[in-house]
MIROTI-886564 format. One record per residue: chain; x, y, z of N, C-alpha, C in turn. Coordinates in Angstrom, 1 decimal, decimal comma. Layout:
residues N
<atom torpa="A" n_px="X" n_py="Y" n_pz="Z" ca_px="X" ca_py="Y" ca_pz="Z" c_px="X" c_py="Y" c_pz="Z"/>
...
END
This chain:
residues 84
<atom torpa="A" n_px="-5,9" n_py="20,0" n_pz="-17,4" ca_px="-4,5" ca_py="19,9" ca_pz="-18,0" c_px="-4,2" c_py="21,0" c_pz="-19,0"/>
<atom torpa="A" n_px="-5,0" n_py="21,3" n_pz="-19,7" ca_px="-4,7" ca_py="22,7" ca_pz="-20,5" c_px="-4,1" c_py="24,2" c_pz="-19,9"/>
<atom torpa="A" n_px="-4,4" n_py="24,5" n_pz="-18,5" ca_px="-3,4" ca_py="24,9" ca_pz="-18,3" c_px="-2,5" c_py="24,9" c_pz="-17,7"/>
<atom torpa="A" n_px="-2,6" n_py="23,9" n_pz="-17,4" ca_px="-0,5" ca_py="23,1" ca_pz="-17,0" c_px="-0,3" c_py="22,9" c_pz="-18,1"/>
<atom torpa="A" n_px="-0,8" n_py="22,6" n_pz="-19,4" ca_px="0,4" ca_py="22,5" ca_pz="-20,4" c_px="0,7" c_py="23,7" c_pz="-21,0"/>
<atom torpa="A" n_px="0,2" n_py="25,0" n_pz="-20,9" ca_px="0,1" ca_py="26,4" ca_pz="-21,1" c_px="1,3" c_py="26,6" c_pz="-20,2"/>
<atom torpa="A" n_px="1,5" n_py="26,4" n_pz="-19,1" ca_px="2,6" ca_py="26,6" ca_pz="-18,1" c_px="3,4" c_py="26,1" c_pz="-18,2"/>
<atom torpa="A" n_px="3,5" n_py="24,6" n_pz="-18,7" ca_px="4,4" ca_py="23,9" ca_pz="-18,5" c_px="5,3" c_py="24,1" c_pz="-19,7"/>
<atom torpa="A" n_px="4,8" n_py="24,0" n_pz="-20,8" ca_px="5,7" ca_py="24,5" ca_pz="-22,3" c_px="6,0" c_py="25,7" c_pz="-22,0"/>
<atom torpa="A" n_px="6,2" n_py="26,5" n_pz="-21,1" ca_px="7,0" ca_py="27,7" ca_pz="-21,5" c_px="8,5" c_py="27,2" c_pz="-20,4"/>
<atom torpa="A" n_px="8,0" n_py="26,2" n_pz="-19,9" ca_px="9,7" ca_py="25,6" ca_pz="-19,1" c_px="10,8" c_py="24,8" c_pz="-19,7"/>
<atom torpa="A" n_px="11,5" n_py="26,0" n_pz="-19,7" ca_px="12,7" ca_py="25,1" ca_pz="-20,5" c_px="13,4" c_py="23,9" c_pz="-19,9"/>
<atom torpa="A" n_px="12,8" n_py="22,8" n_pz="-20,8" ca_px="13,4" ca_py="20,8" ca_pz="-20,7" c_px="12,5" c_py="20,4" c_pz="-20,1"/>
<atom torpa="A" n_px="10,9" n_py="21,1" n_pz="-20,7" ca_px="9,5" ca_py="20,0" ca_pz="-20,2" c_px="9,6" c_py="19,4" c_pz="-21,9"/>
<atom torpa="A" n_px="9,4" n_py="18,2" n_pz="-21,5" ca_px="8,8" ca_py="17,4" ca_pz="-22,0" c_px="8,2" c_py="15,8" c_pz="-22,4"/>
<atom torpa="A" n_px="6,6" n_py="16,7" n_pz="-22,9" ca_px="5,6" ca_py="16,1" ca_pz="-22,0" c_px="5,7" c_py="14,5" c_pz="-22,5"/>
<atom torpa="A" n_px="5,5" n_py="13,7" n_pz="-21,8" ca_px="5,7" ca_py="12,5" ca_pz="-21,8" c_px="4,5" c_py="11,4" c_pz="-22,6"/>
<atom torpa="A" n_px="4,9" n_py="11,0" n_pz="-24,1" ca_px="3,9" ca_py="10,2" ca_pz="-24,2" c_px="3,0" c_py="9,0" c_pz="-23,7"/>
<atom torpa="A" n_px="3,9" n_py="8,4" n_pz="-23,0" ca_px="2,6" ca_py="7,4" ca_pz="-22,3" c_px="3,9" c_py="7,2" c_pz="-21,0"/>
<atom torpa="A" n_px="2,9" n_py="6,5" n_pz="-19,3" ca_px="3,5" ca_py="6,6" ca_pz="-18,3" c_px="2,6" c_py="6,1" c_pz="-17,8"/>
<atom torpa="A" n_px="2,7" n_py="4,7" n_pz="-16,4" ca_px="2,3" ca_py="4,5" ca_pz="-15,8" c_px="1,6" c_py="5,0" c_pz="-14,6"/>
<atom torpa="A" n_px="0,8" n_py="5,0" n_pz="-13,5" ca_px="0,9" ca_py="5,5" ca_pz="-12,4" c_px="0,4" c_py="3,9" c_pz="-11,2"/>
<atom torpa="A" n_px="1,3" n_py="3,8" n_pz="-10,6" ca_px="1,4" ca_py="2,0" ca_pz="-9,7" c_px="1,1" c_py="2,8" c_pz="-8,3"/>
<atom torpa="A" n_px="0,2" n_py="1,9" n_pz="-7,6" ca_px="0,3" ca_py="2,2" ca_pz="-6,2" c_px="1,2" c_py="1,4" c_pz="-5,3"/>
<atom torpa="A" n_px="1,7" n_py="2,1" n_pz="-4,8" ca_px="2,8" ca_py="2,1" ca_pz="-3,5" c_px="2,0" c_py="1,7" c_pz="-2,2"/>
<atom torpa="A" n_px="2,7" n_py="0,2" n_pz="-1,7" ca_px="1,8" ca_py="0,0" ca_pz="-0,7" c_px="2,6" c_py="0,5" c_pz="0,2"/>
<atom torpa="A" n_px="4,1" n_py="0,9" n_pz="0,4" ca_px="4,4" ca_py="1,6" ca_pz="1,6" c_px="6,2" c_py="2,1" c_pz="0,8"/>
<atom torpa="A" n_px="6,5" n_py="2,7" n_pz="1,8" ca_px="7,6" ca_py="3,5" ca_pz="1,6" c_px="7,3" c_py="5,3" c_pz="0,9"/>
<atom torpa="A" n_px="7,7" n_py="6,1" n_pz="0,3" ca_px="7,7" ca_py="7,3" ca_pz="-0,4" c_px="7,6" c_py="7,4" c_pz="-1,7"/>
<atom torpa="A" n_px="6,8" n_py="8,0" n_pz="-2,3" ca_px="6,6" ca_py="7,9" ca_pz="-3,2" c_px="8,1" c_py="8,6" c_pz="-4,1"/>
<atom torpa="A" n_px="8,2" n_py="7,7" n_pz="-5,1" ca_px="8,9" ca_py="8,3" ca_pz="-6,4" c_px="8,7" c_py="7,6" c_pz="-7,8"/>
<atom torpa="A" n_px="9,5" n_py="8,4" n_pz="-8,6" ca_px="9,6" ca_py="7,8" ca_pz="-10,1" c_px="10,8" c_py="6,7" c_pz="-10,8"/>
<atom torpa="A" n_px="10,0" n_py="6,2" n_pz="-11,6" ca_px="11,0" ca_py="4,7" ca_pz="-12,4" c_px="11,1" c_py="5,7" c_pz="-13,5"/>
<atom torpa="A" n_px="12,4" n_py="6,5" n_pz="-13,8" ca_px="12,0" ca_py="7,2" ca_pz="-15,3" c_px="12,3" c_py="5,7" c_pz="-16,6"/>
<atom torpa="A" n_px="13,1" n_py="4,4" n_pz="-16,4" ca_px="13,5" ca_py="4,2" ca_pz="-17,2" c_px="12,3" c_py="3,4" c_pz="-17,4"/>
<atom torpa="A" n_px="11,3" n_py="3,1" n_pz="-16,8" ca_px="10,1" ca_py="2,2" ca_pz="-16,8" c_px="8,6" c_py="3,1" c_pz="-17,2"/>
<atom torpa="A" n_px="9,3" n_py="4,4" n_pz="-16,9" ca_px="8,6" ca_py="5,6" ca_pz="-17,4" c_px="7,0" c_py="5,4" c_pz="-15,9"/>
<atom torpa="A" n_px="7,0" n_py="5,2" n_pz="-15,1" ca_px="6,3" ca_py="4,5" ca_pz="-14,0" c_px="6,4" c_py="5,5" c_pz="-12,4"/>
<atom torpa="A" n_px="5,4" n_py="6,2" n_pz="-12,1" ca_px="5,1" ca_py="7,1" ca_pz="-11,2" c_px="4,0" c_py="6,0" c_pz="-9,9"/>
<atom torpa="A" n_px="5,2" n_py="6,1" n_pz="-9,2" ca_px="4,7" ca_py="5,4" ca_pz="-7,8" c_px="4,2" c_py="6,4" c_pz="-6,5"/>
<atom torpa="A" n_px="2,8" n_py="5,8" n_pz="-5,7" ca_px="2,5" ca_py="6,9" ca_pz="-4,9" c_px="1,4" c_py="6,3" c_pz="-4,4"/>
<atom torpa="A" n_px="0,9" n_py="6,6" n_pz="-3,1" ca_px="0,5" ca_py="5,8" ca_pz="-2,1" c_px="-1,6" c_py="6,0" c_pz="-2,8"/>
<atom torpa="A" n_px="-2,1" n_py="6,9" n_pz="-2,5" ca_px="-3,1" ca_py="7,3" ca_pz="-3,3" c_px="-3,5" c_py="7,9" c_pz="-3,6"/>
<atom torpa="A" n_px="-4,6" n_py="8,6" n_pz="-4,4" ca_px="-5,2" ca_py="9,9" ca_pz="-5,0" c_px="-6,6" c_py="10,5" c_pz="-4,3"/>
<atom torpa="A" n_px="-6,4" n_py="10,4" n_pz="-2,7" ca_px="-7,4" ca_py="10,6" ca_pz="-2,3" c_px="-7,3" c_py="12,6" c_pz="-1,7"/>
<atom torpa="A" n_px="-6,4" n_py="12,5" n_pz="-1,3" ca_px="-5,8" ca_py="13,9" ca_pz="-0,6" c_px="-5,0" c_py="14,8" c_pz="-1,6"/>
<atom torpa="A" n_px="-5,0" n_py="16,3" n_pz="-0,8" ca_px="-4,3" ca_py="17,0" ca_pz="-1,7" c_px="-2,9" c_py="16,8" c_pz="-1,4"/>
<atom torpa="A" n_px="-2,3" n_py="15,9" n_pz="-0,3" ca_px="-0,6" ca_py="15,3" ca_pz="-0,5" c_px="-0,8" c_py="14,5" c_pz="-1,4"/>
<atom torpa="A" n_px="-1,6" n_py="13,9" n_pz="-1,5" ca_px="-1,8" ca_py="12,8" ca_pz="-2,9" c_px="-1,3" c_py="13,5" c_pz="-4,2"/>
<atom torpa="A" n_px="-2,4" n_py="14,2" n_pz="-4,3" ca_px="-2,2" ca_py="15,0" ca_pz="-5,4" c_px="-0,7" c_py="15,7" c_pz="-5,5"/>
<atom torpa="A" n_px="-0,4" n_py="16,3" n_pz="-4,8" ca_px="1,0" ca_py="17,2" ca_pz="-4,5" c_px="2,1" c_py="15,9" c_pz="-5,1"/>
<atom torpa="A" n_px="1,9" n_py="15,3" n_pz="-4,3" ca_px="2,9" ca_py="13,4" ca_pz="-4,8" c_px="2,9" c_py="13,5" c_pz="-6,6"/>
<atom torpa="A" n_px="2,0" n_py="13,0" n_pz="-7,1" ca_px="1,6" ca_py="12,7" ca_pz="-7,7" c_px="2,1" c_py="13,5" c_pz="-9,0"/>
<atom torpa="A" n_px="1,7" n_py="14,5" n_pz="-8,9" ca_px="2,1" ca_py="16,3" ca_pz="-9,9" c_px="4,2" c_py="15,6" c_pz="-9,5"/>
<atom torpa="A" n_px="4,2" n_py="16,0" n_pz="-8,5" ca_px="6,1" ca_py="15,8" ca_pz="-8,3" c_px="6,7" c_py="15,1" c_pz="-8,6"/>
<atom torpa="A" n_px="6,0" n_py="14,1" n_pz="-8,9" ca_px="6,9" ca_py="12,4" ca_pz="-9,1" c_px="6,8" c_py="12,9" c_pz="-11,0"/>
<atom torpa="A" n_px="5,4" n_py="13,3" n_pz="-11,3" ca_px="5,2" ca_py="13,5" ca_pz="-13,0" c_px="6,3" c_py="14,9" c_pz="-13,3"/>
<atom torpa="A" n_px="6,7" n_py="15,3" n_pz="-12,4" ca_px="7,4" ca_py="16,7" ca_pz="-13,0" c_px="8,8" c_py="16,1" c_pz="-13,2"/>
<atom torpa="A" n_px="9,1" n_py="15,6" n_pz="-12,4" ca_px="10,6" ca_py="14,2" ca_pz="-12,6" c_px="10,5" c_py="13,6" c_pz="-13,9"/>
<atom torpa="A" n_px="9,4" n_py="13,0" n_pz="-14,2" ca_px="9,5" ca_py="12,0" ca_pz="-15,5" c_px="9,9" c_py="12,9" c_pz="-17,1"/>
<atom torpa="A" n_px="9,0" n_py="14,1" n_pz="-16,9" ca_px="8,4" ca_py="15,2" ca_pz="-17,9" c_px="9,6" c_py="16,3" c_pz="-17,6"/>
<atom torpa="A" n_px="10,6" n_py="16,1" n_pz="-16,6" ca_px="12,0" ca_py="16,8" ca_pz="-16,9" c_px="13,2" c_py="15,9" c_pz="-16,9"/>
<atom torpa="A" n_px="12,8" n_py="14,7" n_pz="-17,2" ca_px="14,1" ca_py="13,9" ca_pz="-17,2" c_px="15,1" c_py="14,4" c_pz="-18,6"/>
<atom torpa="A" n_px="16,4" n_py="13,7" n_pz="-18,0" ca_px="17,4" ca_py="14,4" ca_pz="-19,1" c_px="17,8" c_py="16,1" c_pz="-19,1"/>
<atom torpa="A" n_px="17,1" n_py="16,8" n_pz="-18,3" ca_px="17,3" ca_py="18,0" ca_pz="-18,4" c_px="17,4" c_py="18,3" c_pz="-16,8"/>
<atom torpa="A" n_px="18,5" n_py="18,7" n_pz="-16,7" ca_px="19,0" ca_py="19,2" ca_pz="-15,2" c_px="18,0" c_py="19,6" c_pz="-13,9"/>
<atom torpa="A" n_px="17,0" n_py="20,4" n_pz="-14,7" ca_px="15,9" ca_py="20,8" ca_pz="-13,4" c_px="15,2" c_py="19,4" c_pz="-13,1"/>
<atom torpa="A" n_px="15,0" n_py="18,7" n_pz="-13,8" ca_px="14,6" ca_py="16,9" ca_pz="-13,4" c_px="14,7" c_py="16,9" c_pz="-12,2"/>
<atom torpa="A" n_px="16,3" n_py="17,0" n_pz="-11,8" ca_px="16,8" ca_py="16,3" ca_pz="-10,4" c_px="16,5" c_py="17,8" c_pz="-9,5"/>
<atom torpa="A" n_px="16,7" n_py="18,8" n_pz="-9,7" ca_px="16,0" ca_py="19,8" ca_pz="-8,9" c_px="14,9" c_py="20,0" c_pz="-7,8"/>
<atom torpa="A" n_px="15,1" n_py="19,4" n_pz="-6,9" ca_px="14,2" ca_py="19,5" ca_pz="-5,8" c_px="13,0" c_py="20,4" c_pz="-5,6"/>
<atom torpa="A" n_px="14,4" n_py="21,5" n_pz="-5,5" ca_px="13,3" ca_py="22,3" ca_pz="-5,3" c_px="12,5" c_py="22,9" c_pz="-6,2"/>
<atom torpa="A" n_px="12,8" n_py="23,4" n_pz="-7,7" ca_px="12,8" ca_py="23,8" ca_pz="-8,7" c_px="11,2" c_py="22,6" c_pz="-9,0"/>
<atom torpa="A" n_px="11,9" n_py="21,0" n_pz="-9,0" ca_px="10,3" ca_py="20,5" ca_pz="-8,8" c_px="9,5" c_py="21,0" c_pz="-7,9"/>
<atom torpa="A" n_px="9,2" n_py="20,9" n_pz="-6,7" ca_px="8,6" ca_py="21,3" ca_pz="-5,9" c_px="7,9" c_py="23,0" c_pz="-6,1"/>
<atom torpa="A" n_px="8,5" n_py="23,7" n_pz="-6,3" ca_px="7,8" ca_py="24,9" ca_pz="-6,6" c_px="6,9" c_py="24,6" c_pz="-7,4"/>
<atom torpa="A" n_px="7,2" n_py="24,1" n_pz="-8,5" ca_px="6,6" ca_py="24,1" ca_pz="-9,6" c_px="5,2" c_py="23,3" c_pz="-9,4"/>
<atom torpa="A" n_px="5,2" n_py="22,0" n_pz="-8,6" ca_px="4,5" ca_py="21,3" ca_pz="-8,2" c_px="3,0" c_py="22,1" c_pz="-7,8"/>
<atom torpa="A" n_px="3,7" n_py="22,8" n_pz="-6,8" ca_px="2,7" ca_py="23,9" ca_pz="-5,8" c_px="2,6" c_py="24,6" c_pz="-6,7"/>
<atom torpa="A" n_px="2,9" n_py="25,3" n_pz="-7,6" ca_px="2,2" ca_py="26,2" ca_pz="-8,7" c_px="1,1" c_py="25,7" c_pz="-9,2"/>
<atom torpa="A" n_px="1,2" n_py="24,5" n_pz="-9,6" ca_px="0,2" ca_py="24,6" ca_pz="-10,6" c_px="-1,2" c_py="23,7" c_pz="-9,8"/>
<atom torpa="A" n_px="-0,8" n_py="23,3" n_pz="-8,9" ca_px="-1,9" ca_py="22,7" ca_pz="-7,9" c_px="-2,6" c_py="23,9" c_pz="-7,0"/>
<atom torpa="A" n_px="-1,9" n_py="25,0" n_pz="-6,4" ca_px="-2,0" ca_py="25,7" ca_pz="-5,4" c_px="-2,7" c_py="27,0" c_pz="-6,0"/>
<atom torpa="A" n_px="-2,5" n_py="27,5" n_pz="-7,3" ca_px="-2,2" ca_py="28,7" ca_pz="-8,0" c_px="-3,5" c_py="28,8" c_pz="-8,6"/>
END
């Protein structure tokens, strides 16, 4: 985590989220409850897991700031810091 948070604080409208659930999803796609502050996702066994997991948290940790809803903008960023 130290350096995703090295990378992540240099992204303007991260911010890192005091406390957040993580619930498993017994079926459908994973996504995020921001108002429950609650990251849903099937499991943590695979690196789609993983990839899930980082994407749904980049949602919560940009909400209120436009790149939040950013697709792709998440997604890149996702595979950065997993892939990199």
């Amino acid at each position: 985590m130290p350096q995703w948070r090295r990378i992540l604080q240099g992204e303007t409208g991260y911010n890192e989220p005091d406390v957040f659930a993580v619930c498993r999803l017994v079926s459908g796609f994973p996504y995020t409850d921001r108002q429950q502050k609650r990251l849903f996702i099937r499991n943590f066994f695979t690196l789609q897991d993983r990839l899930d997991l980082t994407h749904e948290y980049l949602h919560l940790a940009f909400d209120g700031y436009p790149t939040g809803l950013d697709e792709n903008y998440i997604e890149t960023l996702t595979r950065q810091l997993l892939m990199d």
